[in-house]
C-alpha positions as CSV (number, residue, x, y, z in Angstrom):
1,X,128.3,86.0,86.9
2,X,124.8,86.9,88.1
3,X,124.2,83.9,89.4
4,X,126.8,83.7,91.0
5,X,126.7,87.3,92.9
6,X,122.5,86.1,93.5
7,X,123.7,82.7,95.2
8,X,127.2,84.3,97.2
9,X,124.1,87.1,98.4
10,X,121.9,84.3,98.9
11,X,124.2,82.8,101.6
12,X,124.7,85.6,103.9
13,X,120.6,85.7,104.4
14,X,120.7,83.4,107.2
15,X,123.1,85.6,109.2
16,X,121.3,88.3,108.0
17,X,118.0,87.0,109.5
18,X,119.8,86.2,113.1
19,X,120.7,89.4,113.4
20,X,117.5,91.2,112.9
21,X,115.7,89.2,115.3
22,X,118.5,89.6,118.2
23,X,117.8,93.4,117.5
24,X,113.6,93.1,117.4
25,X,113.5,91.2,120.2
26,X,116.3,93.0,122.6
27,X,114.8,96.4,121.8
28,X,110.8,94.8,122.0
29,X,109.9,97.1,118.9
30,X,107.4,94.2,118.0
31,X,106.4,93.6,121.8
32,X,102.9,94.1,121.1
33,X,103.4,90.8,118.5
34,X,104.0,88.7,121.9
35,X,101.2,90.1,123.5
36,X,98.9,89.3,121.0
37,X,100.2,85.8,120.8
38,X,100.2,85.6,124.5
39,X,96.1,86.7,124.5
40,X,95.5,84.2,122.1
41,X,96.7,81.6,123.9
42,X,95.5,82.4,127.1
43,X,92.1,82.6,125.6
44,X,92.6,79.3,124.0
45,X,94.0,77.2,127.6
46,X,92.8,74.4,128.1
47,X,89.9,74.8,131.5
48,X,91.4,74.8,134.8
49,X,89.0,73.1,137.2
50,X,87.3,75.1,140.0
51,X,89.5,74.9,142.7
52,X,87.0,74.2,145.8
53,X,89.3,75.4,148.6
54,X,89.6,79.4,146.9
55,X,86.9,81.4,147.5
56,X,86.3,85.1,146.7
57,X,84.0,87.0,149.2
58,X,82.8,89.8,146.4
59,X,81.9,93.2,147.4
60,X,79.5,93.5,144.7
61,X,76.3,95.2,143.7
62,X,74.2,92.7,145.5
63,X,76.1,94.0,148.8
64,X,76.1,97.1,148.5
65,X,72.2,97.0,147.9
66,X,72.1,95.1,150.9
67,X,74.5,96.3,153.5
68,X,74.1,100.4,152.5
69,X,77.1,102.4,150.5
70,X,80.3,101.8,150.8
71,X,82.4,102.3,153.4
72,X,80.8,100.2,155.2
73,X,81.2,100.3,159.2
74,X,84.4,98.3,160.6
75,X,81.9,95.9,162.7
76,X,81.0,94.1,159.6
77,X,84.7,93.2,158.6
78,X,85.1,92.2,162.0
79,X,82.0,90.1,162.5
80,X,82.7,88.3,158.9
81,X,86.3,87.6,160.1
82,X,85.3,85.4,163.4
83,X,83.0,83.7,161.0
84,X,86.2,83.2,158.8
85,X,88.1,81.2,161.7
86,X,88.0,77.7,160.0
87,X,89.7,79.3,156.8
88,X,93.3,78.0,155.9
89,X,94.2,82.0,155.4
90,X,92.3,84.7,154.9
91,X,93.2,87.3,152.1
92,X,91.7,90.9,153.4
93,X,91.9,93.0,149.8
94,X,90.7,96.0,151.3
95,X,93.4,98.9,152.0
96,X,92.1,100.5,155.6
97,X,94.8,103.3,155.8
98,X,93.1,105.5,157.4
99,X,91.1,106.0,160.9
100,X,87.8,105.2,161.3
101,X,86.1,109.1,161.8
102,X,82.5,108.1,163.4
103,X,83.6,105.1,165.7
104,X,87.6,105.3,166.8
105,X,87.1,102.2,168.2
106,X,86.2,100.3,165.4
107,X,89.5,100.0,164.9
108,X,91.0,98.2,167.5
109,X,87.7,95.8,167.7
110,X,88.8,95.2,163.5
111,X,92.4,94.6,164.6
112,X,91.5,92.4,167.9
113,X,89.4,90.2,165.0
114,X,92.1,89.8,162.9
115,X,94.5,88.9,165.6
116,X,91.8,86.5,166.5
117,X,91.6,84.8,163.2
118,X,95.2,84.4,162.8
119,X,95.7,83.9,159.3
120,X,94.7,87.5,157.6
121,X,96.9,88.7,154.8
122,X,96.3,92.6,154.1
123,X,97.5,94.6,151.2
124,X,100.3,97.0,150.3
125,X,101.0,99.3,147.5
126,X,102.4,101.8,146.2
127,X,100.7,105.7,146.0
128,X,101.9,108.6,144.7
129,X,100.8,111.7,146.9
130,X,102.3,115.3,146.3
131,X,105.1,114.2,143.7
132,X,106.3,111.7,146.6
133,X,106.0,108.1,146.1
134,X,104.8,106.4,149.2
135,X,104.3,102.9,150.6
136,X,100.6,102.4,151.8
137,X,99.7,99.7,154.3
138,X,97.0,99.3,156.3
139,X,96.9,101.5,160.0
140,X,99.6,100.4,162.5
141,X,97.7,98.5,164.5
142,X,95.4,96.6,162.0
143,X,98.9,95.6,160.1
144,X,100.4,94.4,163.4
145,X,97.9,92.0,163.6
146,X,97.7,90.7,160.1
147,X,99.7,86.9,160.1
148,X,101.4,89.1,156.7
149,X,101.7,92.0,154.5
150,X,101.6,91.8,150.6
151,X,102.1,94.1,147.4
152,X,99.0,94.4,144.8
153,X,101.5,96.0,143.1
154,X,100.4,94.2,139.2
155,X,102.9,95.6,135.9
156,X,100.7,96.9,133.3
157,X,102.0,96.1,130.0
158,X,102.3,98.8,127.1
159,X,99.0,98.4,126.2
160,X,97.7,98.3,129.6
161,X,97.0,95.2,130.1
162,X,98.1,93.0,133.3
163,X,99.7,89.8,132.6
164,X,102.8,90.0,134.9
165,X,103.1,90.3,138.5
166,X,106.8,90.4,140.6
167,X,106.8,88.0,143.9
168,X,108.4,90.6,145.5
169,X,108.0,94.3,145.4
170,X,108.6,96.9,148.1
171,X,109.6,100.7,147.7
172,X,113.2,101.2,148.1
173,X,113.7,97.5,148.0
174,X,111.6,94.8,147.3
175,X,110.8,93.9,150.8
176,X,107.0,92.1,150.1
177,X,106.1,89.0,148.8
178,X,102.7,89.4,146.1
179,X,99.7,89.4,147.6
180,X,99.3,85.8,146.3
181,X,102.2,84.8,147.3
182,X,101.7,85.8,151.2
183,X,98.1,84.3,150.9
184,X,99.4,81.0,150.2
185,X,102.5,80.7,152.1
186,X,100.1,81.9,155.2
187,X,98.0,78.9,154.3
188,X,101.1,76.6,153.8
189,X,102.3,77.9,157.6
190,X,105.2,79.8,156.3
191,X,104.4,83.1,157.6
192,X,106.5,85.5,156.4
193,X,107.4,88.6,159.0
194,X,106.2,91.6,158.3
195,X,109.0,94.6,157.9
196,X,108.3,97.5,159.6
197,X,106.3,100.5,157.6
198,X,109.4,102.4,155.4
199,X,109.3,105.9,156.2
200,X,108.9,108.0,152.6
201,X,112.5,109.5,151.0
202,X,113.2,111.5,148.5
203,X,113.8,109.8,145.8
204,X,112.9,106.4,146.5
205,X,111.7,103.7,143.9
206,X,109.3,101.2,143.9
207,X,111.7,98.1,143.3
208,X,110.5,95.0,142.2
209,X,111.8,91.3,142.0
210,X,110.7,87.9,140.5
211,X,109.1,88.6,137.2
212,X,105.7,85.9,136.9
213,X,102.7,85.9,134.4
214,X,99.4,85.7,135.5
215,X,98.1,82.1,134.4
216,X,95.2,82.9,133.8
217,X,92.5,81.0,131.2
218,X,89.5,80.8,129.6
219,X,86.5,79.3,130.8
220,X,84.9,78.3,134.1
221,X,86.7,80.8,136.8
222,X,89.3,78.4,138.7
223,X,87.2,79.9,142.0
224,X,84.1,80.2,143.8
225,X,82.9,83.6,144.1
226,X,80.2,84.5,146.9
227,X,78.9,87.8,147.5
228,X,79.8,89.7,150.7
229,X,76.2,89.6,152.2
230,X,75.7,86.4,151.9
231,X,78.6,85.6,152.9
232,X,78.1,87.7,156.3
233,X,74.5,86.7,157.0
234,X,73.5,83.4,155.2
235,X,76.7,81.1,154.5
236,X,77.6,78.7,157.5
237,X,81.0,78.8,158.7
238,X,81.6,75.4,157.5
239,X,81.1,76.4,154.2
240,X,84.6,78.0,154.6
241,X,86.2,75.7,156.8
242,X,90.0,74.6,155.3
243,X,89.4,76.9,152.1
244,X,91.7,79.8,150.9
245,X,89.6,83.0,151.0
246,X,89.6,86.3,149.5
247,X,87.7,89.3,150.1
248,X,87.4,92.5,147.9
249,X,86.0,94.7,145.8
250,X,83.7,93.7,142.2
251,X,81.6,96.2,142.4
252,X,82.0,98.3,139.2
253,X,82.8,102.2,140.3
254,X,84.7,101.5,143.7
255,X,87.4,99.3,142.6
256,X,89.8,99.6,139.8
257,X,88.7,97.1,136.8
258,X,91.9,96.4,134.7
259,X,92.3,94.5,131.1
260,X,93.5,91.3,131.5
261,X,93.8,88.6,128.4
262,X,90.4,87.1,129.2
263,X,88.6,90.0,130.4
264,X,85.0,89.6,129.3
265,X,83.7,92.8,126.6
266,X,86.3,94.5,127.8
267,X,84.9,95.5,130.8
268,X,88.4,94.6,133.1
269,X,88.7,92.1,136.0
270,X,89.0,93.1,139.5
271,X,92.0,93.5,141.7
272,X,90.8,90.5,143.6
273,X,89.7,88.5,140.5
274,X,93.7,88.4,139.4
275,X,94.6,88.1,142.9
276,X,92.6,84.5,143.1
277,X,93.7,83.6,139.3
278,X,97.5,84.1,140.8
279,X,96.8,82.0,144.0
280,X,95.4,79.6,141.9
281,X,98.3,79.4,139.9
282,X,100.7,79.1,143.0
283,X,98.6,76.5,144.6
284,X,98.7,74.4,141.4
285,X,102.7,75.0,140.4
286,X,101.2,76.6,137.3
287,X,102.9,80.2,137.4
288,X,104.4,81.0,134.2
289,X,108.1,82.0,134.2
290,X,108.5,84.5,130.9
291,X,112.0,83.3,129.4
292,X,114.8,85.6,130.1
293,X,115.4,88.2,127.5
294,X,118.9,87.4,126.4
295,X,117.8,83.5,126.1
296,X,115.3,84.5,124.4
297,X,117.1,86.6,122.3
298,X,119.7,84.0,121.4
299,X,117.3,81.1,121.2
300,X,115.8,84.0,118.1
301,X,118.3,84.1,116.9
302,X,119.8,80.9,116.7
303,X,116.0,79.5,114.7
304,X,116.1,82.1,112.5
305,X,119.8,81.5,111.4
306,X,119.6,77.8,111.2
307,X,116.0,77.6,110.3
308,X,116.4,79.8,107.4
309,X,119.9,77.6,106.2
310,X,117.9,74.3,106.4
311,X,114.8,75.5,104.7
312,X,116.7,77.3,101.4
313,X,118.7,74.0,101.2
314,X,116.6,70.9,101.9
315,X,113.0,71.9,100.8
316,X,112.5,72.5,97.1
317,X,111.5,75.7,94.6
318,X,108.0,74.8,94.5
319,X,107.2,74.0,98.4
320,X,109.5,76.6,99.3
321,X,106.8,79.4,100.8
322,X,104.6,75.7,102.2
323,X,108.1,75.1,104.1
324,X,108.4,78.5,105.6
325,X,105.0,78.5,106.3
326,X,105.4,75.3,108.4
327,X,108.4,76.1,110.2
328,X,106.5,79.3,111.7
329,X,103.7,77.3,112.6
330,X,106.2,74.9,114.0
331,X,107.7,77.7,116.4
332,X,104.0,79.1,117.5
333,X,103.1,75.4,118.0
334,X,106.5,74.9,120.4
335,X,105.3,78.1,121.8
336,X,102.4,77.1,123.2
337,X,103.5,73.3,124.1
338,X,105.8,75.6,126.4
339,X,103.1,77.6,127.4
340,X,100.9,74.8,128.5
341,X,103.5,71.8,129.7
342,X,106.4,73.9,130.7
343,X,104.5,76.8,131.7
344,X,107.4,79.2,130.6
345,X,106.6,82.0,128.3
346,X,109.0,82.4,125.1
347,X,107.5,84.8,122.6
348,X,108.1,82.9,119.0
349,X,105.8,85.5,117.2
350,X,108.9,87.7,116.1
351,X,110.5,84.1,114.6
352,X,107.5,83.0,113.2
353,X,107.2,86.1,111.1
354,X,110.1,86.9,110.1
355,X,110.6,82.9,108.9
356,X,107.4,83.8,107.2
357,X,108.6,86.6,105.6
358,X,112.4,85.1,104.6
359,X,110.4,82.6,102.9
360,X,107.9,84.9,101.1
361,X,111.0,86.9,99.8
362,X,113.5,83.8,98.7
363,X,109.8,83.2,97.2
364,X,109.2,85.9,94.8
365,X,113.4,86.1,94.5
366,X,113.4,82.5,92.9
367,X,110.0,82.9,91.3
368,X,111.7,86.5,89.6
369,X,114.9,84.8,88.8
370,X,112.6,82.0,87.0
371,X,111.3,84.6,84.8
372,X,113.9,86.2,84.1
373,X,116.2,83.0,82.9
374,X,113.0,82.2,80.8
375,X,113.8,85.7,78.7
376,X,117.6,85.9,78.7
377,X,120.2,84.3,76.8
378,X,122.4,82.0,78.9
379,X,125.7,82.4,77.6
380,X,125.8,86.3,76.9
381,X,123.0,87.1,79.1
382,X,121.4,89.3,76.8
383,X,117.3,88.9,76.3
384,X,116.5,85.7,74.0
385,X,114.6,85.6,70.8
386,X,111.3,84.8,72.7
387,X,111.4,88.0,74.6
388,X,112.5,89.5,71.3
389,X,109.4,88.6,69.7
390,X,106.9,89.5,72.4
391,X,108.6,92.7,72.1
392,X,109.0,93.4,68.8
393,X,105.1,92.4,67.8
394,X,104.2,95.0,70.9
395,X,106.4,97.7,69.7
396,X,105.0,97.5,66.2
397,X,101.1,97.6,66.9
398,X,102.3,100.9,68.9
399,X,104.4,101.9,66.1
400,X,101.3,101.8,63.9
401,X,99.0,103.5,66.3
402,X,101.4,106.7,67.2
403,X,102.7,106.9,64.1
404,X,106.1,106.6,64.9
405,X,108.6,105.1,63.1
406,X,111.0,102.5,64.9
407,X,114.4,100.6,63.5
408,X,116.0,97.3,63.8
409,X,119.2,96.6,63.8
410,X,120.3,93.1,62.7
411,X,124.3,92.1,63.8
412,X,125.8,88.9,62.2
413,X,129.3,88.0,63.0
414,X,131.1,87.6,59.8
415,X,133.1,83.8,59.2
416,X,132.0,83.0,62.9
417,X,132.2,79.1,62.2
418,X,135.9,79.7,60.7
419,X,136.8,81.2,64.0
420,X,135.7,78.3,65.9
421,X,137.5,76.3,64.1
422,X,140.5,77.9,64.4
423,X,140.0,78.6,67.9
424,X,138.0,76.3,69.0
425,X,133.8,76.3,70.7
426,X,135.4,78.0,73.9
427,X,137.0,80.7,72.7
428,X,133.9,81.4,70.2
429,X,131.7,81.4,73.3
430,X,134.1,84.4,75.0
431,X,133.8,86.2,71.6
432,X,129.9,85.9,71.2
433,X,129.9,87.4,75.2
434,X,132.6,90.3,74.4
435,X,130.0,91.3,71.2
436,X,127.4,91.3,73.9
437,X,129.0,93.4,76.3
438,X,129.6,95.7,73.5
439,X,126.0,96.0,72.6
440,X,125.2,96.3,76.2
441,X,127.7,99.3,76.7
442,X,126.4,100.7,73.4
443,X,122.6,100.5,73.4
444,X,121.8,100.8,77.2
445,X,119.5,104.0,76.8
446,X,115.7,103.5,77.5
447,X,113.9,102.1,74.0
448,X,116.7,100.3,72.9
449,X,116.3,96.4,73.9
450,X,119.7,94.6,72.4
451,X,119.3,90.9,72.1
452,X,120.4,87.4,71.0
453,X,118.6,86.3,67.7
454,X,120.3,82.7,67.8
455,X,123.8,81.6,67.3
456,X,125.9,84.7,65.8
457,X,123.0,86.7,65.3
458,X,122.0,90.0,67.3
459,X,119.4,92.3,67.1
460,X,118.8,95.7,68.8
461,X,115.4,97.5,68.4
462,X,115.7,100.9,68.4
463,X,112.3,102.9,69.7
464,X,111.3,105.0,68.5
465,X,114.2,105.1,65.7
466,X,114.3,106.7,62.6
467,X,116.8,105.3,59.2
468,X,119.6,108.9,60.1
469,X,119.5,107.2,64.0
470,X,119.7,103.5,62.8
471,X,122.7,104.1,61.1
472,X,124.4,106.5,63.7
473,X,124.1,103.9,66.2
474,X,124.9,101.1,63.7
475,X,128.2,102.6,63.0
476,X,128.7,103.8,66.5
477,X,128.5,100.3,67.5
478,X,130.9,99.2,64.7
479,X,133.4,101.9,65.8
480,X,133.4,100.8,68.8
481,X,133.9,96.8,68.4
482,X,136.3,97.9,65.9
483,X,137.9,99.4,68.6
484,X,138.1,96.3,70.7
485,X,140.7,94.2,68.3
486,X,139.3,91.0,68.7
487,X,141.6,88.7,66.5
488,X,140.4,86.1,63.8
489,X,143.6,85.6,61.8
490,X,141.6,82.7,59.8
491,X,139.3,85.5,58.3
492,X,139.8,85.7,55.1
C-alpha cells in the first residue's frame, strides 16, 4: 500500500515540476539566476575581432589635459567634424541642448559643420526636470542639421546592469531608432527622418519598442578607440576615411560609467563604449534577440515536465542524481549554443536547477525508501528482526545506564500452520497483516517499537516498561484482537 501511494505520488512530479517553472519564470522571481548566467557567458564569448572601420574618438583624461576643462568651446567640434568628412557616418555622443553663453555663434558655425559633413547622428533621451518627463535633443538648429536623431535611452536591469537596449524608444511613442541603430543605417544610406521635437504633456511615458541585448564580449574591444586630441590635432583624415565613427565621453567624472557584464573592476563602461559594442553588433548581424517570455515559459515548462518523466524512468537508482546532473548541464550547454550560433537569449538557469534539484530529491526519496525496506517487514510492514536487534541491544546498554527497567513483549500465533492449512498461504498472509495492524493501532505511543520476529512471531519493546505495564498492554492487546473475531475453525 505504501508503495503504491509513494509511486501514484511519484507520477504527478513531472506535472508538478512544469508548473513551478511556468510560475518562476512568468513572475522572474529567479531573474537574477539569468543574469548571472547571462554574465557568465558574456564573459566567456568567444573574441570578436577588432572591427577596423568603428572607431571611438574618446573624450578622455589625455584631452582634457590637453584641450582645457570641459565644456570645451563649439570651434573644436566643428573643426574635428570637417576633418571627419571621409567618415561613412559620424556618431556625435554629446547632448548640446543648450546655447552657447560666451560665443552665440558658435552655434550656427557647429550646425553649418555638421550640415557640411552630412552624416552626423546626435543623441536623444529622456530627462526628468520638475516631476515632468521630457524629451531632450540637441538645440533646434544643430538637430536640423544632423543626417538623424537617436535615443541613448539603455534599460538597466534590476541589479543595474545594462544588457538590453530597445531599437526604438521615443516619449509618448517610440518615435527613435537606438543610437546604434541610426548610426548604422546613416552609414548604410538609409537615413531615417527626424520627427519633429514633441512638446512635454502631462502625463506622457517614455515608450519603448524592439527589446535587444547588448552583444557584448570579453576580450580585445571589437573597436579602435583614439583620444579626442589626437584625434583633432595629430590623426590624418585618411585615417578615418570609410570608417564608422563615434565620439564621446570616457573621462571618469563627466560621463555616466554604467555596469555592464564585462565591465573591468567594476569600474562601468561609458555611454559611448556600449554605444560602439551595439554598432558592432548590428554591423555584424550579431544582436541578440532575448526569447519571448511566454516561449520561454512554455519551452520551461515543457523540459522540466518531459525531462523529469524520461529521467525517473530510463536512467537507473544509482546514476539517478549523475542523470539529473547531466540533463542541467545539457540545458546550460543548449543555452549557450543559442547564445553563440543563434544569438537568441533563452534563460535555462531556472530549468537547470530545478532538474537539479528534482533529481537531488527523487535522490534522497529512493535512497530513504532503500533504508527503510532494509528495516521493515514486507508483508505486514512492521520493522524486521534486524531493526529489532539494533534496537533492542541499544535500548538495553541505556536500560543499564539509567537504571530503568524496560519489557518485551513476545506474540506467537497459536496453531498458525493449522490455519494455513485449512485456509490456505493466502489467507494466512491476510491474518499475519490484520495481527499487525492490531499491534500498530495498539502500541503506537513513543517507546513502544512493535515488530516482526519471523514467521508468526511478534515482538513489541516496551521503553521504559515495567512487569504491571507489560501486562496491561499485553492484555490490552489481547482484548482487543479478541475483539476482532478472526475465525480458525480448525483450532483445536
Amino acid at each position: 500500500m505504501r508503495s503504491t501511494q509513494i509511486s501514484r505520488y511519484s507520477r504527478g512530479i513531472p506535472l508538478l515540476l512544469a508548473l513551478l517553472g511556468l510560475l518562476l519564470i512568468a513572475s522572474q522571481l529567479l531573474g537574477r539566476l539569468d543574469f548571472w548566467l547571462y554574465d557568465s557567458l558574456t564573459r566567456a564569448n568567444p573574441l570578436h575581432p577588432p572591427d577596423q572601420n568603428l572607431i571611438v574618438i574618446a573624450i578622455d583624461e589625455k584631452s582634457l589635459s590637453e584641450l582645457g576643462r570641459w565644456p570645451w568651446p563649439r570651434a573644436y567640434h566643428a573643426q574635428l567634424l570637417d576633418k571627419l568628412g571621409g567618415a561613412s557616418a559620424v556618431g556625435f555622443d554629446i547632448a548640446i541642448a543648450e546655447p552657447s553663453r560666451d560665443h552665440p555663434e558658435a552655434d550656427k558655425h557647429l550646425a553649418e559643420a555638421i550640415r557640411r559633413n552630412g552624416k552626423v547622428v546626435g543623441p536623444v533621451f529622456p530627462e526628468l526636470q520638475a516631476g515632468q518627463l521630457l524629451e531632450t535633443r540637441p538645440l533646434p538648429p544643430i538637430a536640423s542639421a544632423m543626417a538623424a536623431l537617436g535615443h541613448t535611452d539603455y534599460e538597466r536591469d534590476e541589479d543595474g546592469t545594462i544588457r538590453r537596449v530597445y531599437l526604438r524608444a521615443g516619449l509618448g511613442a517610440p518615435r527613435y531608432p537606438s543610437f546604434a541603430a541610426a548610426v548604422c543605417a546613416v552609414a548604410n544610406g538609409q537615413k531615417e527622418a527626424i520627427p519633429p521635437a514633441q512638446p512635454p504633456r502631462p502625463g506622457q511615458a517614455w515608450q519603448r519598442r524592439d527589446l535587444v541585448m547588448v552583444p557584448f564580449s570579453s576580450g580585445p574591444k571589437p573597436f579602435h578607440t583614439v583620444s579626442y586630441s589626437d584625434a583633432l590635432s595629430r590623426l590624418p583624415p585618411s585615417f578615418f576615411e570609410d570608417s564608422i565613427v563615434l565620439i564621446g565621453v570616457t573621462a571618469n567624472g563627466l560621463g555616466n560609467q554604467q555596469p555592464t557584464p564585462v565591465s573591468a573592476n567594476n569600474t562601468g563602461m561609458s555611454g559611448v563604449g556600449i554605444d560602439a559594442y551595439m554598432v558592432h553588433g548590428l554591423l555584424t548581424h550579431q544582436q541578440i534577440r532575448p526569447m519571448p517570455l511566454p516561449l520561454e515559459c512554455l519551452l520551461g515548462a515543457l523540459l522540466l515536465g518531459l525531462g523529469d518523466w524520461l529521467l525517473s524512468r530510463r536512467v537507473r537508482a544509482r546514476s539517478l542524481l549523475a542523470g539529473y546532473a547531466l540533463a542541467s548541464g545539457a540545458v546550460l550547454l543548449s543555452s549557450a549554443a543559442l547564445l553563440y550560433f543563434a544569438s537568441i537569449w533563452a534563460g535555462g538557469s531556472v530549468v537547470a536547477i530545478l532538474l537539479l534539484l528534482s533529481g537531488t530529491l527523487r535522490y534522497v526519496s529512493g535512497q530513504a525508501q532503500l533504508f527503510s525496506l532494509a528495516f521493515t517487514d514486507g508483508l505486514t510492514r512492521l520493522y524486521n528482526r534486524r531493526h529489532f536487534d539494533e534496537v533492542f541491544g541499544h535500548a538495553v546498554e541505556q536500560s543499564r545506564q539509567k537504571r530503568k527497567p524496560l519489557a518485551l513483549l513476545i506474540l506467537d500465533i497459536d496453531h498458525f500452520k493449522k490455519y494455513n492449512d485449512h485456509y490456505g498461504h493466502y489467507a494466512g498472509d491476510e491474518a499475519l497483516q490484520k495481527v499487525a495492524r492490531a499491534l500498530k493501532d495498539c502500541f503506537r505511543q513513543k517507546g513502544q517499537l512493535a515488530t516482526r520476529l519471523g514467521g508468526e512471531e511478534f515482538g513489541v519493546l516496551l521503553t521504559p516498561g515495567d512487569a504491571p505495564q507489560a501486562l496491561s498492554a499485553a492484555e490490552r492487546f489481547l482484548g482487543h484482537l479478541a475483539a476482532m473475531e478472526l475465525p480458525h475453525s480448525a483450532s483445536p
